[in-house]
C-alpha positions as protocol buffer text, in pm:
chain_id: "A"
residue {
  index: 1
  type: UNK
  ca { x: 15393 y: 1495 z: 3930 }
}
residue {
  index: 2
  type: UNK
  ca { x: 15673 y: 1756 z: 3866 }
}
residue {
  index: 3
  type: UNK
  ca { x: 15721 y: 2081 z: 4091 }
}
residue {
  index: 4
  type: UNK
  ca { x: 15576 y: 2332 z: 3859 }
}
residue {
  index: 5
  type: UNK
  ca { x: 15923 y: 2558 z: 3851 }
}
residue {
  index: 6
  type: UNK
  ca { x: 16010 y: 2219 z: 3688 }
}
residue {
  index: 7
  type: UNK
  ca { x: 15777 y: 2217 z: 3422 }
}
residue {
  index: 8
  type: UNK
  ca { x: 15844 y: 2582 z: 3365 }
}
residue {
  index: 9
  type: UNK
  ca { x: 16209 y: 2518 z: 3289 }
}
residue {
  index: 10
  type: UNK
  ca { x: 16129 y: 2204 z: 3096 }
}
residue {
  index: 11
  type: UNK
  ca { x: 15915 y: 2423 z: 2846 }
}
residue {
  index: 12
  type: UNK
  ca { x: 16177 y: 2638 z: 2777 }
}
residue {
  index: 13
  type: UNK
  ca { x: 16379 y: 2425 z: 2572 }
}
residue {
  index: 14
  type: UNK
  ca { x: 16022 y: 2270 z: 2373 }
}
residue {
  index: 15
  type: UNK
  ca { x: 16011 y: 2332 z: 2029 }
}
residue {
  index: 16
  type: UNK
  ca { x: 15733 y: 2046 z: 1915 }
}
residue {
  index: 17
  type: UNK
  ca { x: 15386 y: 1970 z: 2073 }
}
residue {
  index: 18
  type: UNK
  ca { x: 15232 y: 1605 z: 1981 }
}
residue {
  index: 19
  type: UNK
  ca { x: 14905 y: 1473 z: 2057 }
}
residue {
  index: 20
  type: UNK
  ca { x: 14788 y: 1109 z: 2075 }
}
residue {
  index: 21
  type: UNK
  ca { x: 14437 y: 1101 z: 1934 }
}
residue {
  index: 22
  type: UNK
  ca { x: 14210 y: 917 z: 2068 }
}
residue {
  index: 23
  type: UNK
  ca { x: 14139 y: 907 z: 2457 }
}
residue {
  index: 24
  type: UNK
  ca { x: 14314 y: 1334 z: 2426 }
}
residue {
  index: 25
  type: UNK
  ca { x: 14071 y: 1470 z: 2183 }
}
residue {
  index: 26
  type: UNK
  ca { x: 13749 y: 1239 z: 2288 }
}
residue {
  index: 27
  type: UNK
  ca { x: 13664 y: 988 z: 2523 }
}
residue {
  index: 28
  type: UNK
  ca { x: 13785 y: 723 z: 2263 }
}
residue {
  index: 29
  type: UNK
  ca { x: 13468 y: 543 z: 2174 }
}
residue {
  index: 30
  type: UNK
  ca { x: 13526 y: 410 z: 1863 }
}
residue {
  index: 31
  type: UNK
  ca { x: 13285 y: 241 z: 1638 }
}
residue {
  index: 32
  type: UNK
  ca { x: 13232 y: 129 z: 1264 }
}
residue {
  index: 33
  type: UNK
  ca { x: 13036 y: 447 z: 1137 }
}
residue {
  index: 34
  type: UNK
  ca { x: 13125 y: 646 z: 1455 }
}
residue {
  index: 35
  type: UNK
  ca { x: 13284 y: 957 z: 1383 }
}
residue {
  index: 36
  type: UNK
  ca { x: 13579 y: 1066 z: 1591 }
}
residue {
  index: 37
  type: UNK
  ca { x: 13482 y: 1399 z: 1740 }
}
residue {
  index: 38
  type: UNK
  ca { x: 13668 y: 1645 z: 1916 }
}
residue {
  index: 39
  type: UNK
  ca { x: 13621 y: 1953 z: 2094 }
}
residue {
  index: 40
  type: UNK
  ca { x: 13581 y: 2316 z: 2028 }
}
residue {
  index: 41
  type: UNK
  ca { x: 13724 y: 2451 z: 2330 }
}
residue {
  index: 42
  type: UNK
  ca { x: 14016 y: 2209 z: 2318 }
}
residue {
  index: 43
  type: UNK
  ca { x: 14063 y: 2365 z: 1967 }
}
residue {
  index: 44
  type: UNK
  ca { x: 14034 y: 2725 z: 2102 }
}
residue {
  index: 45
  type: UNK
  ca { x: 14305 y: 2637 z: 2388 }
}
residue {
  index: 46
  type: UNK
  ca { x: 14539 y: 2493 z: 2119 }
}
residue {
  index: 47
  type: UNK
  ca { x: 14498 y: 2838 z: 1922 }
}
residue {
  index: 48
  type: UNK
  ca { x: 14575 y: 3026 z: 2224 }
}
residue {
  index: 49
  type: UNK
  ca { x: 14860 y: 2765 z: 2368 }
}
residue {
  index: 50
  type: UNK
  ca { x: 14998 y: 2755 z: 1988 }
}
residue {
  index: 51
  type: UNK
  ca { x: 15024 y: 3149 z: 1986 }
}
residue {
  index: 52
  type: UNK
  ca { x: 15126 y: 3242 z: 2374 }
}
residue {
  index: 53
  type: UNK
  ca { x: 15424 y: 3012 z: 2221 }
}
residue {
  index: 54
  type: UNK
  ca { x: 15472 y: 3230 z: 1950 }
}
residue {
  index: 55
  type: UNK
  ca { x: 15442 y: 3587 z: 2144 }
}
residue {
  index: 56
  type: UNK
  ca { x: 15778 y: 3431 z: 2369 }
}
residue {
  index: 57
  type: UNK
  ca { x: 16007 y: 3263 z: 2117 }
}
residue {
  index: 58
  type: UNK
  ca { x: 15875 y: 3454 z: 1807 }
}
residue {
  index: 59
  type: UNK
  ca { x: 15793 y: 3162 z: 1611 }
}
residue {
  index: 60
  type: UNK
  ca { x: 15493 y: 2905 z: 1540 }
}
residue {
  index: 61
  type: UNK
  ca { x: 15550 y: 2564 z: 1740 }
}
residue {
  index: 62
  type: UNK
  ca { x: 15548 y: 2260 z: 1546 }
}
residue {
  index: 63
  type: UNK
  ca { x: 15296 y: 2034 z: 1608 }
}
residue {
  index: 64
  type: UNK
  ca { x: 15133 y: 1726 z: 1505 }
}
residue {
  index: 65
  type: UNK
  ca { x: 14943 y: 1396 z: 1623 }
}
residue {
  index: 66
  type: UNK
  ca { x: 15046 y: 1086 z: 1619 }
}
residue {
  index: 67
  type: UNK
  ca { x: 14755 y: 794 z: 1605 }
}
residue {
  index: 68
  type: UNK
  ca { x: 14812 y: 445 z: 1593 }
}
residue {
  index: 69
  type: UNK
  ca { x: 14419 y: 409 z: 1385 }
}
residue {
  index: 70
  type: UNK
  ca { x: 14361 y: 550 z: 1046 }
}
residue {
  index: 71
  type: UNK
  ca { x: 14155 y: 841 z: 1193 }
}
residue {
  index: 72
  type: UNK
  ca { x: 14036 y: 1077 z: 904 }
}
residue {
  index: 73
  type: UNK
  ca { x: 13891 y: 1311 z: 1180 }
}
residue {
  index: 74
  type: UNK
  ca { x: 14291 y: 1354 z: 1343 }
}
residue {
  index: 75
  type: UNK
  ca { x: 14376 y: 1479 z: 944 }
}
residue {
  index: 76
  type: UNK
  ca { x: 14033 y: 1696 z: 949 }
}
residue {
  index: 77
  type: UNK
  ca { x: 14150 y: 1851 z: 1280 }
}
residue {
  index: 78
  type: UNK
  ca { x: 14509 y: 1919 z: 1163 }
}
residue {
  index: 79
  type: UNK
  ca { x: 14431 y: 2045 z: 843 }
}
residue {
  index: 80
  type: UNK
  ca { x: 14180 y: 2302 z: 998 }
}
residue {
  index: 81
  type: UNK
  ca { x: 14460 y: 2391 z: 1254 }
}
residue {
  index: 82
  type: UNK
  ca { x: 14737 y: 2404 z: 1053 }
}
residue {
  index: 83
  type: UNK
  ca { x: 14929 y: 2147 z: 1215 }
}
residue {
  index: 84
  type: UNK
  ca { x: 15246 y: 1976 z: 1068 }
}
residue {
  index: 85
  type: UNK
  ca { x: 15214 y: 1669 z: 1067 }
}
residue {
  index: 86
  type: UNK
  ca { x: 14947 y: 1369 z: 1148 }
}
residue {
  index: 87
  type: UNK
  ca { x: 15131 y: 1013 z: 1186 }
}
residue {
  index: 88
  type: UNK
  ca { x: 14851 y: 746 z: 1098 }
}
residue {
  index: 89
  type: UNK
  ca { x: 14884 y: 347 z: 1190 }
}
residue {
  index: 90
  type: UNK
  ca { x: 15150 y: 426 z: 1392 }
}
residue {
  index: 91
  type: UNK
  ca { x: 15249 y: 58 z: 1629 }
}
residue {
  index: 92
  type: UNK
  ca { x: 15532 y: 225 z: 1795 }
}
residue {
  index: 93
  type: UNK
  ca { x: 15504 y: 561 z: 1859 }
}
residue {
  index: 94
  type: UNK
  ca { x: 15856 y: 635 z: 1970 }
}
residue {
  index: 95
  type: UNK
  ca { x: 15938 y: 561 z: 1565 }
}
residue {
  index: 96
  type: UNK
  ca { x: 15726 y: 869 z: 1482 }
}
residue {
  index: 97
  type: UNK
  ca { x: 15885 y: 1085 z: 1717 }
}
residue {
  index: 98
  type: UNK
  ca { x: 16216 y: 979 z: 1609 }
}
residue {
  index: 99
  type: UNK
  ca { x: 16079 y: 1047 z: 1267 }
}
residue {
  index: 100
  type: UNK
  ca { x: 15981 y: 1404 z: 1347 }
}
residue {
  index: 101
  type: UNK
  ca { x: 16309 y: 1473 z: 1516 }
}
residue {
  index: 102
  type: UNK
  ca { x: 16530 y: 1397 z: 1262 }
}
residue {
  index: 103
  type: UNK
  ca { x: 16301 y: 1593 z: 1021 }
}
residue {
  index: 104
  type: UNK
  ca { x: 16338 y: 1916 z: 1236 }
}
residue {
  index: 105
  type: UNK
  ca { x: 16677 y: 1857 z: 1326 }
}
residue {
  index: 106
  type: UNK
  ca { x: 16576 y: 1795 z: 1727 }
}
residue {
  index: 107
  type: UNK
  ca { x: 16600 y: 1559 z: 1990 }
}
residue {
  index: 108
  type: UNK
  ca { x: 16329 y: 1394 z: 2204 }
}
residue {
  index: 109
  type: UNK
  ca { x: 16379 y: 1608 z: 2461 }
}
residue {
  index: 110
  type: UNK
  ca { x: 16300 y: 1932 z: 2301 }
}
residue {
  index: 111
  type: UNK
  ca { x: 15943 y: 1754 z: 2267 }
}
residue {
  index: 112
  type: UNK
  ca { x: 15660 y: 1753 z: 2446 }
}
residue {
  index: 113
  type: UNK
  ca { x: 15360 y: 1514 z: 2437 }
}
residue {
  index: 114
  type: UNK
  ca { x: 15010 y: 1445 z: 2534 }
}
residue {
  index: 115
  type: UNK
  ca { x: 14884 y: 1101 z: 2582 }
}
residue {
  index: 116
  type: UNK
  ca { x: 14670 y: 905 z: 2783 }
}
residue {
  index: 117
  type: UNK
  ca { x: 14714 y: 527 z: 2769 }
}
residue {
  index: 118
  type: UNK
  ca { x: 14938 y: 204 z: 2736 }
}
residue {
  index: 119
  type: UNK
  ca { x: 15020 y: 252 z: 2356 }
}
residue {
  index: 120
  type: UNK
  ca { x: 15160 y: 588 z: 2410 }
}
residue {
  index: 121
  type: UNK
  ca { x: 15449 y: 509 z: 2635 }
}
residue {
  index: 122
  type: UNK
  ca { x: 15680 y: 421 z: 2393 }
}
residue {
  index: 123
  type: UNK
  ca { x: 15727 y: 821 z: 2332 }
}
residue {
  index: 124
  type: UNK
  ca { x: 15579 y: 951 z: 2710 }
}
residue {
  index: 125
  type: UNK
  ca { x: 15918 y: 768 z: 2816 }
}
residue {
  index: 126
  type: UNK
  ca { x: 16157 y: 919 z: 2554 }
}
residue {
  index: 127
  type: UNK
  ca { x: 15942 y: 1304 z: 2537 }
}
residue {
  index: 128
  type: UNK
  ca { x: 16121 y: 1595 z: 2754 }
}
residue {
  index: 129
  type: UNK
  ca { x: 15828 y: 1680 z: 2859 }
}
residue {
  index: 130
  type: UNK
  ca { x: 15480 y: 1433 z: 2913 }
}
residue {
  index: 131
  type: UNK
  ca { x: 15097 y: 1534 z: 3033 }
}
residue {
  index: 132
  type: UNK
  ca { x: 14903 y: 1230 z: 3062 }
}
residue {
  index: 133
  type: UNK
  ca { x: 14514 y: 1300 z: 3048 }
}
residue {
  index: 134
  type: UNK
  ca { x: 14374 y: 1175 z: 3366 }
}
residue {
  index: 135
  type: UNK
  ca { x: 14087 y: 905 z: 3426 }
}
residue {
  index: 136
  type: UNK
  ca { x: 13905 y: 724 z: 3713 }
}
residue {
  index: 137
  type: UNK
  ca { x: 13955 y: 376 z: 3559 }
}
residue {
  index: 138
  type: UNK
  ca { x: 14304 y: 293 z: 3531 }
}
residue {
  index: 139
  type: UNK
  ca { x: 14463 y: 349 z: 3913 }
}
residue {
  index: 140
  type: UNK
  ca { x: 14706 y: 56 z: 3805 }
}
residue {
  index: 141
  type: UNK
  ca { x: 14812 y: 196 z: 3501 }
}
residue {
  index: 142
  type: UNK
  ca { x: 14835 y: 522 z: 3692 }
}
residue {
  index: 143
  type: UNK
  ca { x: 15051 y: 381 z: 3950 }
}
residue {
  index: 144
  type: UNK
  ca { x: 15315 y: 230 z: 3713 }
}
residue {
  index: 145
  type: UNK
  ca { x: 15346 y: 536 z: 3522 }
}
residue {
  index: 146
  type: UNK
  ca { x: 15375 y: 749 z: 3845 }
}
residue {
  index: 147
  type: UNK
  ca { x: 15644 y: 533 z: 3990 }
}
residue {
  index: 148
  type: UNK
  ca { x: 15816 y: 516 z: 3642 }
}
residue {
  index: 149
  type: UNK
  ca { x: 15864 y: 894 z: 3633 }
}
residue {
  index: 150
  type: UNK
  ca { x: 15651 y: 850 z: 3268 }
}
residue {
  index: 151
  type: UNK
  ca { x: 15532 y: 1146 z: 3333 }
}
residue {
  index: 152
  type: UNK
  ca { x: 15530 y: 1486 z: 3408 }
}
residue {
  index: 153
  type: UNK
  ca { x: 15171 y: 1582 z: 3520 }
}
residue {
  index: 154
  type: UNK
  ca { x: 14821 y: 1454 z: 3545 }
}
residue {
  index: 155
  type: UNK
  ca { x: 14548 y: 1662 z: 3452 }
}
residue {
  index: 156
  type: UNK
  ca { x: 14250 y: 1689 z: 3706 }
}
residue {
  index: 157
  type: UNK
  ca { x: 13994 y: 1705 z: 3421 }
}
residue {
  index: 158
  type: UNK
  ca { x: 13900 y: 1392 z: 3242 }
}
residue {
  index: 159
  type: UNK
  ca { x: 13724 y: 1357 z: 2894 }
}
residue {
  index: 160
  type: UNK
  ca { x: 13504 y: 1469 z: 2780 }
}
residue {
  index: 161
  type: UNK
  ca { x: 13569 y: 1757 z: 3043 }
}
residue {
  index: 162
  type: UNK
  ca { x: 13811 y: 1936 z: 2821 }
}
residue {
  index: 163
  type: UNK
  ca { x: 14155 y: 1856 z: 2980 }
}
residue {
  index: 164
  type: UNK
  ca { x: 14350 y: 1960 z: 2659 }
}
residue {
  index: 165
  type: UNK
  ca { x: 14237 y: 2277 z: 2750 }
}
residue {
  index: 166
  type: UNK
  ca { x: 14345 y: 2244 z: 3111 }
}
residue {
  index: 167
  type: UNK
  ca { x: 14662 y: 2152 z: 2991 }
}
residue {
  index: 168
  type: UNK
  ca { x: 14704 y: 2426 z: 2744 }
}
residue {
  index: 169
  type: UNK
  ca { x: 14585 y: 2680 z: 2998 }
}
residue {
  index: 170
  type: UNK
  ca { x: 14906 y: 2535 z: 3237 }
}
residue {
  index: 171
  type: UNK
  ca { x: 15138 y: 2610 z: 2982 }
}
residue {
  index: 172
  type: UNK
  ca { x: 15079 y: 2942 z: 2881 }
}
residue {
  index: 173
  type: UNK
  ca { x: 15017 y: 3046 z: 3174 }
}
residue {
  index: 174
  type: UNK
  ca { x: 15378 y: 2915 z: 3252 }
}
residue {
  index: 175
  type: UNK
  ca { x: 15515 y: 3065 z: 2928 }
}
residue {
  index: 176
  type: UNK
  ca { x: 15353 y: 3404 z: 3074 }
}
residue {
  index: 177
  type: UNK
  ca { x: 15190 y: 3686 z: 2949 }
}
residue {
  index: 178
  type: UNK
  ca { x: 14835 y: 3461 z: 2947 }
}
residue {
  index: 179
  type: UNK
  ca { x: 14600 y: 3801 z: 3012 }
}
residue {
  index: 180
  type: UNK
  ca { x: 14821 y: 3958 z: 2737 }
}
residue {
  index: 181
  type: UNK
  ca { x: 14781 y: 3677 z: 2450 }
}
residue {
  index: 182
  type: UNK
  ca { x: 14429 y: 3659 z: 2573 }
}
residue {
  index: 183
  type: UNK
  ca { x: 14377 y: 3977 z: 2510 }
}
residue {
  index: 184
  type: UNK
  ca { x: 14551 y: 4040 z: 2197 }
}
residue {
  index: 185
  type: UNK
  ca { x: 14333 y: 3714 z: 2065 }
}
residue {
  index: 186
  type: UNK
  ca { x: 14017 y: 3840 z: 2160 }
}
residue {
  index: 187
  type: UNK
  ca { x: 14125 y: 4223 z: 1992 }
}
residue {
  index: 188
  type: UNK
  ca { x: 14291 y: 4085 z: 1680 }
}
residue {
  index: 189
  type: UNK
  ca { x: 14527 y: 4291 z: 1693 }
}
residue {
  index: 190
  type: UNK
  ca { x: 14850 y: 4287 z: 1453 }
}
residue {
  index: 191
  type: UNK
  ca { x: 15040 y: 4059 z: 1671 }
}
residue {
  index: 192
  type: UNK
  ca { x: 14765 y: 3845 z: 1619 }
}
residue {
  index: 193
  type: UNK
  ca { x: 14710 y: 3901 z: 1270 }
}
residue {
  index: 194
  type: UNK
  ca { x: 15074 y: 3777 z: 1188 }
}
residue {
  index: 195
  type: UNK
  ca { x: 15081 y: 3445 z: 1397 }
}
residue {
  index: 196
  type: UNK
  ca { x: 14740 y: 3359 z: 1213 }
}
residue {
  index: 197
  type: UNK
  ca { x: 14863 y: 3485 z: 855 }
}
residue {
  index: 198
  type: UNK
  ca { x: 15228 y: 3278 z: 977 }
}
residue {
  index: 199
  type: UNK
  ca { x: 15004 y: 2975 z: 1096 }
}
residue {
  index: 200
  type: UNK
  ca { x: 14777 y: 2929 z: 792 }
}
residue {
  index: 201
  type: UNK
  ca { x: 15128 y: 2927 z: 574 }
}
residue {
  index: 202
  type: UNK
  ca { x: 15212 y: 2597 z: 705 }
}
residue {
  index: 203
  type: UNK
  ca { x: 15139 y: 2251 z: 527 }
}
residue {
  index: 204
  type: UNK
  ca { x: 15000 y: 1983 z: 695 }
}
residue {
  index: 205
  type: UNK
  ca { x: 15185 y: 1650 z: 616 }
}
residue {
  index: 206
  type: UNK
  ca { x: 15044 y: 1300 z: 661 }
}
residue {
  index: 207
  type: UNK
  ca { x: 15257 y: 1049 z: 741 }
}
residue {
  index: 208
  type: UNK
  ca { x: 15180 y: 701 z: 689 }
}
residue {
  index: 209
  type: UNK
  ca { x: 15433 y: 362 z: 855 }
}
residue {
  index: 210
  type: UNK
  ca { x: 15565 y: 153 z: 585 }
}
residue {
  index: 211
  type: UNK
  ca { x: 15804 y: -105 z: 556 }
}
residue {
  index: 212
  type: UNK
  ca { x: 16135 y: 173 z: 480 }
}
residue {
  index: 213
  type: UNK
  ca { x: 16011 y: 386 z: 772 }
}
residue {
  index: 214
  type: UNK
  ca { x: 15733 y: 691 z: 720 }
}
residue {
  index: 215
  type: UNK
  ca { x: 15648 y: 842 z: 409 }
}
residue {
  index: 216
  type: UNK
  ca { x: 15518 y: 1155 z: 413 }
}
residue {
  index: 217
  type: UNK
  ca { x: 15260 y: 1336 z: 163 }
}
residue {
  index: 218
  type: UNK
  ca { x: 15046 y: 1695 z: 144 }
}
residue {
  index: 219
  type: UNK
  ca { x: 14756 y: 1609 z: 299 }
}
């Protein structure tokens, strides 16, 4: 949707990655018993995306999914990654945004998101940067969002065809140096060593709405 010199210069100034849940880590089937899965290469492209970050601005970015279900498989997921922050029961998801920014000392714009349906617009309006997660289904939906300027860029790949990782490829490969992280990944080198030893130092918060706002606790 954007000229990718566009995107490129939008990155520069993001300093938070969040994630809707369902519909961006699955297909979104939900069920009683049914788990809430996710993928393994999505994971691995997070790593990468998460540490190409770090090799150009020399620090972790923070990131953290915001869910509008109570989704103990989201808290799994960020736990294992080392992720920030999981917002859970979220109605409006512009409030959690707002939440995080004032937490980090940020603005909306310095954000970028990943979302793929109606109850994420709220924040895909207000993020400086937006990747929706494409589908066959919803050409309306598409349309208005398109014509809205909601968002940034569509991905080709639809779940469960691993678009996070399409979308995590994009954006190192616009931070540059993809071979290089790639490389220093798959060698473990020191570099390496230090963004993992950096990464595994932070705590992941959940962050539940209430009536005063969000409270947050260790997860």
């Amino acid at each position: 949707m954007l000229p990718a010199e566009s995107i490129k210069a939008k990155l520069a100034d993001i300093k938070v990655f969040v994630f809707d849940w369902d519909g961006v880590f699955n297909i979104g089937i939900k069920g009683e018993h049914a788990p809430s899965l996710f993928s393994e290469i999505d994971s691995a492209g997070l790593n990468l995306l998460r540490y190409s970050y770090y090799r150009a601005n020399k620090s972790i970015p923070i990131s953290a999914i915001i869910t509008g279900e109570e989704n103990p498989a989201a808290l799994h997921f960020a736990k294992r990654e080392n992720f920030n922050l999981v917002f859970m029961k979220v109605l409006n998801k512009i409030d959690a945004v707002n939440h995080l920014c004032k937490r980090n000392n940020i603005t909306p714009a310095q954000v970028a998101c990943v979302f793929d349906d109606v109850n994420d617009l709220s924040m895909a309006r207000a993020c400086g940067l937006r990747f929706m997660i494409g589908k066959s289904a919803n050409p309306a939906f598409r349309s208005v969002v398109v014509n809205n300027n909601w968002c940034d860029y569509i991905t080709g790949n639809h779940q469960p065809n691993s678009p996070l990782r399409e979308i995590c490829e994009l954006i190192m490969s616009f931070n540059g140096g993809f071979e290089e992280s790639l490389l220093s990944r798959t060698n473990l080198d020191d570099t390496y060593k230090k963004f993992l030893e950096q990464r595994r130092s932070a705590v992941t918060c959940s962050v539940k709405a209430a009536n005063v706002g969000f409270l947050e606790e260790p997860a």
